[in-house]
C-alpha positions as CSV (number, residue, x, y, z in Angstrom):
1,X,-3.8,-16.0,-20.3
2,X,-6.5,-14.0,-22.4
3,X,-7.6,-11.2,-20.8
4,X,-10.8,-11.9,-18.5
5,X,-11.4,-8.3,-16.6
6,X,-12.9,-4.9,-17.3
7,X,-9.5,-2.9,-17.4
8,X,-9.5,1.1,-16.8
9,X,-6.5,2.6,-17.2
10,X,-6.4,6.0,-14.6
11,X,-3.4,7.0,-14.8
12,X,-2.4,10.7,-15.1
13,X,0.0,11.8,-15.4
14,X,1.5,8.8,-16.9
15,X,3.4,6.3,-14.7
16,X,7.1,8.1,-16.6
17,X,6.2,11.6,-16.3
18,X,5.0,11.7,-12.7
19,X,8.1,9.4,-11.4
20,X,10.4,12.0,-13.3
21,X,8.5,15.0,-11.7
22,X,9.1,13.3,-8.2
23,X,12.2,12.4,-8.7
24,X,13.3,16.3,-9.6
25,X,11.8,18.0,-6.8
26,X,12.1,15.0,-4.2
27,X,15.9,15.0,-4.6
28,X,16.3,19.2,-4.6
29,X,14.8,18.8,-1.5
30,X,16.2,19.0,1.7
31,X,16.4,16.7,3.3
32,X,16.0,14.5,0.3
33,X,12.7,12.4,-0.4
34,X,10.7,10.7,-3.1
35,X,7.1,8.6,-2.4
36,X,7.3,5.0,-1.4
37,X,4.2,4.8,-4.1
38,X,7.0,4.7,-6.9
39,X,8.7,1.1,-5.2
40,X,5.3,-0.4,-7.3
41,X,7.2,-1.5,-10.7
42,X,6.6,-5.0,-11.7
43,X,9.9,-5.8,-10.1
44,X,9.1,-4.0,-7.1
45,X,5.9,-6.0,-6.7
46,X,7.4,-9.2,-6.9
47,X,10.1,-8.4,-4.1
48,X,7.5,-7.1,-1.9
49,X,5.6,-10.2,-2.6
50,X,8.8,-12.0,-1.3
51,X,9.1,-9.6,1.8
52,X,5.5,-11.3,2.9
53,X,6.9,-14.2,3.3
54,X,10.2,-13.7,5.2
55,X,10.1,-15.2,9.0
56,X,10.7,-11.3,9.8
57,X,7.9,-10.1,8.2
58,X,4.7,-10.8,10.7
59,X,2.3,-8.1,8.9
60,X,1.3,-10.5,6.3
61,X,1.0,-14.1,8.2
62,X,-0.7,-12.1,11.0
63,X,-3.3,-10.0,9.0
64,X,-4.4,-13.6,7.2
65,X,-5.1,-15.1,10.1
66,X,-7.0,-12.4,11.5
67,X,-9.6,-12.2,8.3
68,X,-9.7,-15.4,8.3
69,X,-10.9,-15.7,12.2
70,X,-13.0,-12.7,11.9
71,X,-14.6,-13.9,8.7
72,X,-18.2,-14.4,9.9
73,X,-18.2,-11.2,11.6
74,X,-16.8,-9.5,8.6
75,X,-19.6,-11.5,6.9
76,X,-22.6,-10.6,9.3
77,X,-21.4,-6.5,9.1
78,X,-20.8,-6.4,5.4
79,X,-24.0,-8.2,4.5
80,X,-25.0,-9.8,1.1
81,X,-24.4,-8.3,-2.5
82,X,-21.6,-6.0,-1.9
83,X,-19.2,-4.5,-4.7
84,X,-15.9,-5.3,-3.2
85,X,-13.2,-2.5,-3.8
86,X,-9.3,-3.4,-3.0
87,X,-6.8,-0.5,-2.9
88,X,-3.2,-1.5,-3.5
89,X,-4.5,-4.9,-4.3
90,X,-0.8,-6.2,-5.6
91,X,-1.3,-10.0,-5.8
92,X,-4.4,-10.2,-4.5
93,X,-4.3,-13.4,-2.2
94,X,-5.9,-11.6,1.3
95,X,-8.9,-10.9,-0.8
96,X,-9.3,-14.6,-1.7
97,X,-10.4,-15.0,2.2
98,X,-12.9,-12.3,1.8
99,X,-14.5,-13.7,-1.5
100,X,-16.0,-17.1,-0.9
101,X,-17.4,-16.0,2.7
102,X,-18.8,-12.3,0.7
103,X,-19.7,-13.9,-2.5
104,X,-19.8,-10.4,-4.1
105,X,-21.3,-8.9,-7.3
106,X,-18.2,-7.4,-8.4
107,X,-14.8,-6.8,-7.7
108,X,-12.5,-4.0,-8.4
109,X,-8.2,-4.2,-7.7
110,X,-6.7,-1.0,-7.9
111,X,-3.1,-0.8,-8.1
112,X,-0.2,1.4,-9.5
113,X,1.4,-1.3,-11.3
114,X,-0.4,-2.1,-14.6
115,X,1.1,-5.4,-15.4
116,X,1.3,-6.9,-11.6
117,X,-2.7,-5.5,-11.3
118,X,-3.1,-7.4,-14.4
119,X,-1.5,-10.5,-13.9
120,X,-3.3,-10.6,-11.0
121,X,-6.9,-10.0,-11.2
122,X,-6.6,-12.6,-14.7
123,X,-5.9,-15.1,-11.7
124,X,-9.0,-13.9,-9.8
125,X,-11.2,-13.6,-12.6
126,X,-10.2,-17.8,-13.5
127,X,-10.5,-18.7,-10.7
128,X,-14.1,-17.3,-9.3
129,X,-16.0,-17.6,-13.1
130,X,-18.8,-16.2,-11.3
131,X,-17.6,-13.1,-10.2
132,X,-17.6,-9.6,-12.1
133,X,-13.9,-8.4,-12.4
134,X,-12.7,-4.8,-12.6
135,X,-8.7,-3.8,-12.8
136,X,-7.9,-0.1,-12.4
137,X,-4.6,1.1,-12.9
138,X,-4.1,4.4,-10.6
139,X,-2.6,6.2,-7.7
140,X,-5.4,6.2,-5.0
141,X,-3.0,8.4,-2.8
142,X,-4.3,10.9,-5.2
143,X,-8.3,12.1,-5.5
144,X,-9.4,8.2,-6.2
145,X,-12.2,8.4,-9.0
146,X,-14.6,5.1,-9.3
147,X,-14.6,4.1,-13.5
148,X,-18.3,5.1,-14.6
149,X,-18.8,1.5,-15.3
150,X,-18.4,-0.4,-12.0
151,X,-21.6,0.4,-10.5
152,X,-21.7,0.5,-7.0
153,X,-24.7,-0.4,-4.9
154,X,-23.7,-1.8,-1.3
155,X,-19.8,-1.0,-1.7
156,X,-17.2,-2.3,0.6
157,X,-13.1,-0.9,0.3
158,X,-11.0,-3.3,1.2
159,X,-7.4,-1.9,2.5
160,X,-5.1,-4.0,3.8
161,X,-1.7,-4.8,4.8
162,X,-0.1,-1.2,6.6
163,X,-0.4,0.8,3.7
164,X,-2.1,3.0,5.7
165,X,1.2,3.5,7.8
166,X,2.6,5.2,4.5
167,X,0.2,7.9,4.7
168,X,1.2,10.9,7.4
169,X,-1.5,11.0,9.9
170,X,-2.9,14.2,8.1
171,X,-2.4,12.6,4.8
172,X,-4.1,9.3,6.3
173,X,-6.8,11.7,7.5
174,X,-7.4,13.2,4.1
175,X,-7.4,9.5,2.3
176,X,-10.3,8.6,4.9
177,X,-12.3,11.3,4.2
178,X,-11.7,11.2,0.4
179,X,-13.5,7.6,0.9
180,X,-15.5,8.9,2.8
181,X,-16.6,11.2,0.1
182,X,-17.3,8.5,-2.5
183,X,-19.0,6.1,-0.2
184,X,-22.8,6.3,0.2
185,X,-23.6,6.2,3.8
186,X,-23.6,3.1,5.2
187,X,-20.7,2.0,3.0
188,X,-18.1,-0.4,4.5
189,X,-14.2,0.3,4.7
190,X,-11.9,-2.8,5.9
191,X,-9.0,-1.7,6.7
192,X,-5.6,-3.1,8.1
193,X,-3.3,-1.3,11.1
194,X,-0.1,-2.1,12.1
195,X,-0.2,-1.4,15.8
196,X,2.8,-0.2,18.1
197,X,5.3,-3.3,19.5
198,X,8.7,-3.7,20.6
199,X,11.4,-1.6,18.6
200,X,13.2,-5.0,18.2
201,X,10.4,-6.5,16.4
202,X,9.7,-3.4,14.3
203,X,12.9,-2.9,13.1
204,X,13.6,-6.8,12.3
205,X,10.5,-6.5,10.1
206,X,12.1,-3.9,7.4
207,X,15.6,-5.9,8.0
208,X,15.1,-9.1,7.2
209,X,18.2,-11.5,6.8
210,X,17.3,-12.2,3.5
211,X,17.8,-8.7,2.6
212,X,15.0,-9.0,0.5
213,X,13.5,-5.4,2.0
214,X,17.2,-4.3,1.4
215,X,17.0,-5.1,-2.3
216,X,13.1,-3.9,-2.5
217,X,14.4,-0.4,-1.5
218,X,17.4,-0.2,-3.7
219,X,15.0,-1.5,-6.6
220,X,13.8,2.0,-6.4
221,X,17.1,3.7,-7.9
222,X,17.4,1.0,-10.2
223,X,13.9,2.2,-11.9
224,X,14.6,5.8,-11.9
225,X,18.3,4.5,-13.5
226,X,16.3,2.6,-15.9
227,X,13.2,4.7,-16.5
228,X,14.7,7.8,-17.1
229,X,17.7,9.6,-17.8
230,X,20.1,9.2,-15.1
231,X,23.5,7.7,-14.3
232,X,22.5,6.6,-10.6
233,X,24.5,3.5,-9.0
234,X,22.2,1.8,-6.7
235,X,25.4,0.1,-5.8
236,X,26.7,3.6,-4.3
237,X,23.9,3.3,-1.8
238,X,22.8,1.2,1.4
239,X,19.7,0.6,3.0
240,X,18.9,1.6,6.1
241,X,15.7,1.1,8.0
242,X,14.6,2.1,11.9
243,X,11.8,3.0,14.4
244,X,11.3,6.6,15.2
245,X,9.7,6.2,18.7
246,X,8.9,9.9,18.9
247,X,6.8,10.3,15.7
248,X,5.6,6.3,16.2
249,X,7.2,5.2,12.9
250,X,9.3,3.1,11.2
251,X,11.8,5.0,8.3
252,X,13.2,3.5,5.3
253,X,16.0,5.4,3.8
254,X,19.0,4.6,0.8
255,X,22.4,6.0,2.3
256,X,24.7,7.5,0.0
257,X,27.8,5.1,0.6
258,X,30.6,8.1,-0.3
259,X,30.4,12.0,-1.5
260,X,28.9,11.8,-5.0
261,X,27.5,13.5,-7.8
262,X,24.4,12.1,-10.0
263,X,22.4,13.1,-13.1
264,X,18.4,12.7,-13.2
265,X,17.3,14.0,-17.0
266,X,20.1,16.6,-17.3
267,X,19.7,18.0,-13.6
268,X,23.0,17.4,-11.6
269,X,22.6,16.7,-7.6
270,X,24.9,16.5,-5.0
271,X,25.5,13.5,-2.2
272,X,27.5,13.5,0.9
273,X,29.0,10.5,2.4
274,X,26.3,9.3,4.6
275,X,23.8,11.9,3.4
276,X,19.9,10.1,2.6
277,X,17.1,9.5,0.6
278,X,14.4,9.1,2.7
279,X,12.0,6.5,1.0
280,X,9.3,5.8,3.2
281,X,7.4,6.0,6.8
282,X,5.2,3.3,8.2
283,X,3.2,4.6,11.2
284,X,2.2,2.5,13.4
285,X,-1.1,3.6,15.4
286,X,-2.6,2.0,19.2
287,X,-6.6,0.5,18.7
288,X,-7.8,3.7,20.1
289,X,-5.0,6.6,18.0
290,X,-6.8,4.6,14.8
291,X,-10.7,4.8,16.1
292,X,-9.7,8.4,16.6
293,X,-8.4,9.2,13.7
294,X,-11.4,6.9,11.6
295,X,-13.7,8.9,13.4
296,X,-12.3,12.4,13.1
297,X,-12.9,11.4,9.0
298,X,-16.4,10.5,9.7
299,X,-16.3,7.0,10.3
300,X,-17.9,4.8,12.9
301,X,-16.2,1.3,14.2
302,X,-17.9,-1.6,13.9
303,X,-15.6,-4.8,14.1
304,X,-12.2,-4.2,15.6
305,X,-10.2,-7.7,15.6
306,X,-6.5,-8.5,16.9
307,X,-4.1,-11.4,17.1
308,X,-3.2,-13.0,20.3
309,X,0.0,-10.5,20.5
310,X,-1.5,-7.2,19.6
311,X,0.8,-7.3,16.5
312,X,-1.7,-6.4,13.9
313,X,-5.2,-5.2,13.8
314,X,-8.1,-5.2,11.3
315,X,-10.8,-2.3,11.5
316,X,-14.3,-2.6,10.1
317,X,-15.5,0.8,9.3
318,X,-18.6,2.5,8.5
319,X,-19.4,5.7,7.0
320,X,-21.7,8.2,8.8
321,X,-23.9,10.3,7.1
């Protein structure tokens, strides 16, 4: 497929460098981390594409039906002629229910992942001939910076799924006011929530049967293995997933399966049996813990929609001058 999108290529330090960094100081650390943002390798992508459809899974199924039930209020708030921005836009297919309803100007995916982005705003670009198409490759969990040449007028950031949850509540803070910063006032933010529910439930969603989350998580040591130099077995490891009631979050971690020793680019680290790597949070917030938080960002609610359950929630937001 020829290539049909404005592409802007914002990443720095490159995609190598910055995992090798993170990988160095993450696993010197105590206890020992690295950032969920580095799961995004084309491989990575396509098994959290495949973690959206497992029965376990309700974020996705329930976030789709939710846009498209709330689409004429999302509609009546947005307006016409925005410039719709998607953060983490992976394979793009929420935005889809936004686009015909919206008809905007311009869209712009932004998305760690170069050739997933790609692939996927070439699809977009097909399929809506009308419709100006931006791809930017960058890590909006840093300072996001617009290109220069996607002009925005009436702009509208589109987050979904609960990437949100990945943030700490001070890091999700500083992320909302950060778009807060680059939005003129009135601008739009639509933004999904994964909302507090039964532990059961939580915890079946990041352990599916499948294993698919499993193998999604472990994908993680395969990339530093193959990225750079390092002799890490992700067979030597086990997922293990599980919601921390007190800090209202779900934890992903890889669980060294014995005492070992690994290399990462000529550093040597240590590994006791049973010992982790903790990979990622996913908060989960009630309706008013989010309005709070929006608002403490400089951000004014105006659409607020759930699903029958109160699984899920989607949050139209507005910034104040």
């Amino acid at each position: 497929m020829a290539l049909a999108v404005h592409f802007h290529d914002q990443t720095q330090p490159t995609h190598e460098s910055s995992l090798r960094d993170e990988a160095l100081e993450g696993f010197a650390a105590s206890p020992k981390r690295i950032s969920p943002k580095f799961f995004y390798d084309r491989r990575g992508s396509e098994l959290f594409e495949q973690i959206c459809l497992q029965p376990e899974y309700y974020v996705t199924r329930t976030e789709e039906k939710i846009l498209a039930a709330a689409a004429n209020d999302i509609l009546e708030i947005a307006g016409p002629q925005t410039d719709l921005i998607e953060l983490g836009s992976g394979a793009s297919r929420k935005v889809r229910l936004l686009l015909e309803g919206l008809r905007p100007v311009s869209y712009l995916g932004i998305d760690i992942s170069e050739d997933f982005l790609l692939t996927s705003t070439q699809r977009l670009a097909a399929d809506y001939p009308w419709l100006e198409v931006h791809a930017a490759c960058a890590d909006f969990s840093d300072e996001l910076k617009l290109p220069d040449d996607f002009a925005i007028h009436h702009p509208l950031v589109f987050f979904p799924g609960s990437s949100i949850g990945n943030f700490t509540p001070l890091e999700a803070r500083k992320l909302l006011g950060h778009l807060h910063e680059i939005l003129p006032p009135g601008g739009g933010l639509l933004i999904g929530v994964d909302l507090v529910k039964d532990r059961d439930v939580l915890e079946a969603a990041y352990n599916d049967r499948a294993h698919v989350t499993a193998a999604f998580n472990l994908n993680l040591l395969q990339r530093i293995r193959q990225e750079l130099d390092s002799d890490i077995d992700p067979s030597r490891f086990t997922h293990r997933a599980f919601f921390n009631e007190q800090d209202s979050r779900i934890e992903m971690h890889l669980i060294s399966r014995e005492a070992q020793d690994i290399t990462i680019e000529g550093q040597r680290f240590h590994f006791d049996a049973g010992e982790s790597l903790h990979t990622e949070n996913s908060y989960k917030y009630t309706l008013r813990s989010f309005a709070d938080l929006a608002n403490s960002a400089g951000f004014d609610c105006s659409g607020q929609w759930t699903d029958a359950q109160d699984l899920f929630s989607v949050h139209y937001l507005q910034r104040r001058p």
